[in-house]
N, C-alpha and C positions, 0 to 999 in steps of 0.2 A: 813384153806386154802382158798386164793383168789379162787374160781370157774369159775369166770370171763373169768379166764386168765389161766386156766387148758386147759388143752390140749382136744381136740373132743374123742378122744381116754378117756382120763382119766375121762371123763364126763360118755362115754357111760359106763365104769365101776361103776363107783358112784352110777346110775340111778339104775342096776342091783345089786349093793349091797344094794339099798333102802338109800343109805347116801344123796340122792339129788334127788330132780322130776326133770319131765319135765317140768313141769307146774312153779313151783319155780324159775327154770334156766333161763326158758322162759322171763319170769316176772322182773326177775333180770337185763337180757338183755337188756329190755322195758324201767327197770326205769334207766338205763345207757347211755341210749343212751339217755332221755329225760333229763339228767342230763350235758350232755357233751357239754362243748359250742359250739364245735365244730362240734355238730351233722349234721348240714344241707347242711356242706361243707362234707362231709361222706356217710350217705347216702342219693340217691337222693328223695326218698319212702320208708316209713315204713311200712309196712302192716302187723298190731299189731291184726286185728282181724283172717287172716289164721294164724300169730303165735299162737294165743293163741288155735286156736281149734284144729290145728294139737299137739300142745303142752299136750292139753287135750286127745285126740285121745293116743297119745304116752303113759302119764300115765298109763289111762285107760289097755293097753295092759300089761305094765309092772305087773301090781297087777293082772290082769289074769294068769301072765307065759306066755306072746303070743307076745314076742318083734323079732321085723324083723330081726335084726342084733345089732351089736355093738354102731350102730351110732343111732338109734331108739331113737329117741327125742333131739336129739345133732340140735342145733340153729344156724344157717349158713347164712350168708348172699351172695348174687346176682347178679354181675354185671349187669348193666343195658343196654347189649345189650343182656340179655338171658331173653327172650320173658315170662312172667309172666298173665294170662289168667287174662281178668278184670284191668290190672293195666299196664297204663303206661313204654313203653319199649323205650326211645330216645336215647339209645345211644351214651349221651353224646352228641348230638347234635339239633340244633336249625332247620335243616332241619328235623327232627322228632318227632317238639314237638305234642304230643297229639297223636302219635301212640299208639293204645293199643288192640294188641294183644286178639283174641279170645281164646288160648288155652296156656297150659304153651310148653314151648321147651322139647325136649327130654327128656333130662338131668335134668330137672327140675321137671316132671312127674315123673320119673324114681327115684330121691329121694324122695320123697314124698311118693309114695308107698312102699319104703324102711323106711318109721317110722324119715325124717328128717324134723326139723323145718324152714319155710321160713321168717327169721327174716325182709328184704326187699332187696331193690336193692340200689347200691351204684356206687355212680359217677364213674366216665372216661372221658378219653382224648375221642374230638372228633372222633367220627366212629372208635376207637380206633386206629387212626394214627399215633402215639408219645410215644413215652419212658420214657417223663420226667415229665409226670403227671399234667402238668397244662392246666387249660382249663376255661379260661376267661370268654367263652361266656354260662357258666352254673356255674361250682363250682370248685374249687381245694381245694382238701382237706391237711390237714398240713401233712408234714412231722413226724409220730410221733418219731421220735429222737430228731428231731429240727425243728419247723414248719415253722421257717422262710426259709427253703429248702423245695425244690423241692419235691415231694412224690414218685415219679417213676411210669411209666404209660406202658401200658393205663390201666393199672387195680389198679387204683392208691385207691380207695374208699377201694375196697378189701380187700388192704394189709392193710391199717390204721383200719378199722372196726377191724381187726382181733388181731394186734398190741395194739389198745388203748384199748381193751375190750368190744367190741360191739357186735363180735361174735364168737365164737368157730373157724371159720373156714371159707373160702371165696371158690367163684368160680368163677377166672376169665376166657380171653382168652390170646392166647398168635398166633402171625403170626412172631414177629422178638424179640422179649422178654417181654412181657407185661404181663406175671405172674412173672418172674423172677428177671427181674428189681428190681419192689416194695418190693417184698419180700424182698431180699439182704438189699435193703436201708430202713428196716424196721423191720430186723432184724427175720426174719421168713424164712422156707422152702419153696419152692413152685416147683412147678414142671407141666413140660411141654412133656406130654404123645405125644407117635409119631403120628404124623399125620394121622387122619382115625380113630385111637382107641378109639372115643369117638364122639359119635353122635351130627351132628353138625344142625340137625333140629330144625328150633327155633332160630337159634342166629345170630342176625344181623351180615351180613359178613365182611370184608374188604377184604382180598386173598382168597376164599375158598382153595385153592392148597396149602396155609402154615395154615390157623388158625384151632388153637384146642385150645377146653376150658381145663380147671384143675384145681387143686387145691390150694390156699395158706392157711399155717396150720404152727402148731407150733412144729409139729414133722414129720420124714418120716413116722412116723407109719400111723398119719392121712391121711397123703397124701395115701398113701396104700388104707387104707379103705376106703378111700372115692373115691377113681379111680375105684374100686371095685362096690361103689354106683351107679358109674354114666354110667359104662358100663353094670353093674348086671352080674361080675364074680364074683370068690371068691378072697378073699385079697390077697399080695403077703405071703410068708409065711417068716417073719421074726426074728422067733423063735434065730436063729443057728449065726444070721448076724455077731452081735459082736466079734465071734469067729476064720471069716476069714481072712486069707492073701490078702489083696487086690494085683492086679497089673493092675497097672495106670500109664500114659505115661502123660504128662505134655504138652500141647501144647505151641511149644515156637513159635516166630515170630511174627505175626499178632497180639494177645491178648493183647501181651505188648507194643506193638508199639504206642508211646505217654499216654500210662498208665500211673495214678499220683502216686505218693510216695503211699499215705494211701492204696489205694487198692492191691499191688505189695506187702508191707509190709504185711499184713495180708495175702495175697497170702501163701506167702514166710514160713511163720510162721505156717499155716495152714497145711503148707508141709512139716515142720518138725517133725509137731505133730504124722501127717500117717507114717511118716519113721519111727517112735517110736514107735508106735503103731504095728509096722512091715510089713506095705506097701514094694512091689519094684514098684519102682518107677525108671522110663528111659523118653526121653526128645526127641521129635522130634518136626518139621517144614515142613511137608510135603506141597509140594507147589501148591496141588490140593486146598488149605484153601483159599491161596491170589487169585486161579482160580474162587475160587467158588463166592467168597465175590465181585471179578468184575461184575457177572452176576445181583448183585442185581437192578442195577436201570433200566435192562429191564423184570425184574421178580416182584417185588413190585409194584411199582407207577402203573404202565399200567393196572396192572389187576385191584386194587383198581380205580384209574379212572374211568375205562372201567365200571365196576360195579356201579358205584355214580353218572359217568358225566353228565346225566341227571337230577337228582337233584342240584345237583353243580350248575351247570352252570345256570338255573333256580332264584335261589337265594344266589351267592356266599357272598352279603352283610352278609348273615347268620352265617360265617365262620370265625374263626382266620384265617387273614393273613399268616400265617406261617406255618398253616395248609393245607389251599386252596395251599398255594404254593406248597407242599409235593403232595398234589394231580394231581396238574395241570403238576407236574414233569413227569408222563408215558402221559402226553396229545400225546405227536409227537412218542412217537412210534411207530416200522415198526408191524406189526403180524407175516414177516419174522423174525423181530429180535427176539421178543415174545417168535415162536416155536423153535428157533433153539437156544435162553437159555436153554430150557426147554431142548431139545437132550444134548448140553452139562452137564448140571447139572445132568442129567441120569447116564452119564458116569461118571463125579466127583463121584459121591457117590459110585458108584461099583467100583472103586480103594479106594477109604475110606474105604469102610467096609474091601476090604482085608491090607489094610494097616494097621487097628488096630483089626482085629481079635483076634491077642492073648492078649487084656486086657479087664480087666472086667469094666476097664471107662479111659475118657481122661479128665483131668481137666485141668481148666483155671480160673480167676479172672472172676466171673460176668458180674461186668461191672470194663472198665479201670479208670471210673471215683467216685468221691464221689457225693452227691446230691449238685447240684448248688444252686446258690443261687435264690429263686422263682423271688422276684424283679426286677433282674438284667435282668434275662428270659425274662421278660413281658417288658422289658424297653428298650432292645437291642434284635431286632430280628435276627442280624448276631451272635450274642451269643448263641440262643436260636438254629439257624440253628446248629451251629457246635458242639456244646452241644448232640444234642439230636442224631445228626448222631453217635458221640463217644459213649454215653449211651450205645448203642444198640450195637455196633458192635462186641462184643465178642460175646452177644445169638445170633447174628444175623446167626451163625455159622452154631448153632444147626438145625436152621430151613430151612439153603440152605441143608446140607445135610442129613436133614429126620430124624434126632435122636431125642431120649426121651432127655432130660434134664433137669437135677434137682440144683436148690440152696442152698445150708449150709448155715447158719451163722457162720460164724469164731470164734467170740466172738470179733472183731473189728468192734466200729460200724459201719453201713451201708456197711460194706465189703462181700462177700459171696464166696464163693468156688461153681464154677460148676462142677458139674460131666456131660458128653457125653457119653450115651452106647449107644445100636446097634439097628440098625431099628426092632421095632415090640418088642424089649425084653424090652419091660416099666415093668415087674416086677422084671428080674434079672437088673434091676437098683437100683433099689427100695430096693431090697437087698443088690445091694453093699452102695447104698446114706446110709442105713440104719448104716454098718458098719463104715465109714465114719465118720457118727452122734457122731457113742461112742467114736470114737478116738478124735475129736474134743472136745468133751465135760470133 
């Protein structure tokens, strides 16, 4: 068995049946990633000597009988705007080169004393502003389906690390899709906990009011246990998942609106699979979606501005173009307009939640789109603009109206099935993503 490329789940089992170290896995990790041409567009930092001693630490424990959990020695890699003690945290940006952090971020602590290994940190879209992964003024990493595409961002290091076999497991962040994106177009799960459920101490911000970190993993199950990790609850319990009747409502309207063939296709496909699997499955358009998705560009831009514009504006030469633009876009907002998004958006989501009470998720296509092509990106910036606004705008959903949301792979590539469940219920998601998984697979 590739080990590489086993699941964080299926490792932490190995380890406990004594068929694989930590130490071994570790090392494996190390010489893969010293081996990958494409390592230094990947991750942005290796920091191979806390792998190897947490790696050793981990052992150590297992031949006592005295492992923390499941994941206890399981090798994960960091996006690099979660604050790493000693070691370099930019962000993805050139306005924080040489930042480094005195202490690790929450979440990063909080695995660590859970028995997991800090393989390093791995690139991003500037301040993680962008959907579509590329990031000129440091590194974009390939596409691993096809590299001459796009990677999907901003947690674009993440999902490739975890994809090409770098690391069991990633941790990125997500404000408008930036775990979910890459995941989808990289053929991985990733998942995007509600807002608040995951301590955001530590991780350079963009919206604090939308961003949460998570997971990207190669099953729901990791995603579980490692939601579990980062909060320090217990896992969700996915024992029974396989077994259930889902009932899921189809978001029709907005999701497909200019959606290409390939993602709609797989959509479509993926929905036949759960009808057979024995889903019901009913179809709505409620028109709080296209209410909610108007409010974004005085709820996005402004706040990320608001929070940067002094660095920005300081050294904007430091910036993609297209970036700066995306920032400088909440420059002229009102703070009346601001707060009185923020009251409607209150009310969108208290008619959402009664609106789909009675199902256990809402799904839609990922993204409308497939990974563009990286060149093309960097060569036509009205390309890149209208690109990267489409990317996002199906998760972009998730995050106006407060929901967990999780990614599938279809088994189409770079295509994904999202599940939408209910503010604060990220584990009865996780059960139903879980049942989903079997029917897909």
């Amino acid at each position: 068995m590739d080990w590489l490329k086993a699941s964080a789940s299926e490792q932490g089992r190995a380890f406990l049946a004594g068929l694989i170290s930590p130490v071994e896995q570790t090392e494996a990790y190390l010489e893969a990633v010293s081996r990958q041409p494409y390592a230094n567009s990947i991750y942005a930092r290796i920091t191979p000597d806390r792998a190897r001693a947490e790696a050793i630490a981990a052992h150590d424990r297992a031949k006592s009988g005295l492992r923390r959990g499941l994941l206890d020695g399981v090798a994960i890699s960091w996006k690099d705007n979660v604050d790493s003690a000693g070691v370099p945290t930019e962000a993805g940006s050139r306005l924080l080169a040489g930042r480094t952090p005195k202490q690790d971020a929450a979440i990063l602590a909080s695995a660590t004393i859970q028995g997991m290994v800090c393989l390093g940190k791995t690139h991003m879209t500037e301040l993680a502003f962008s959907g579509l992964g590329l990031n000129p003024m440091t590194r974009t990493p390939p596409n691993s389906i096809d590299p001459a595409m796009a990677p999907g961002g901003s947690s674009s290091g993440a999902a490739v690390s975890v994809a090409m076999g770098l690391a069991a497991a990633a941790i990125g962040s997500d404000t408008g899709g930036s775990i979910r994106v890459p995941a989808a177009w990289n053929g991985l799960v990733g998942f995007k906990p509600t807002h608040g459920t995951v301590n955001s101490r530590g991780i350079v911000p963009l919206c604090r009011r939308f961003d949460v970190a998570g997971p990207l993993a190669r099953t729901v199950e990791d995603c579980a246990e490692i939601l579990a990790v980062l909060t320090n609850a217990p896992a969700a319990d996915l024992t029974d998942s396989g077994h259930r009747k889902l009932r899921l409502m189809v978001l029709d309207g907005v999701p497909f609106d200019d959606a290409r063939e390939g993602p709609v296709t797989a959509f479509e496909d993926a929905l036949a699979r759960l009808a057979r699997a024995g889903a019901r499955i009913s179809h709505a358009a409620p028109p709080c979606v296209a209410q909610a998705m108007a409010l974004s560009s005085v709820l996005f831009a402004p706040e990320a501005y608001g929070i940067w514009r002094d660095q920005i504006e300081d050294a904007p030469e430091l910036m993609y173009p297209p970036i700066l633009e995306r920032f400088r876009g909440g420059r002229d907002a009102s703070a009346a307009d601001y707060v009185a998004g923020w009251e409607t958006l209150n009310r969108i989501r208290e008619d959402w939640a009664r609106l789909v009470a009675g199902y256990d998720a809402v799904i839609l296509p990922t993204s409308p789109i497939l990974p563009p092509d990286a060149e093309r990106l960097l060569n036509d910036p009205d390309y890149f603009t209208a690109e990267n606004l489409l990317t996002l705008r199906n998760t972009r959903i998730g995050n106006l109206l407060g929901l967990p949301a999780v990614t599938l792979p279809t088994g189409h590539p770079a295509c994904g099935l999202m599940m939408m469940g209910h503010a604060g219920k990220d584990q009865a998601l996780l059960v139903t993503a879980a049942a989903a998984e079997a029917a897909l697979r």
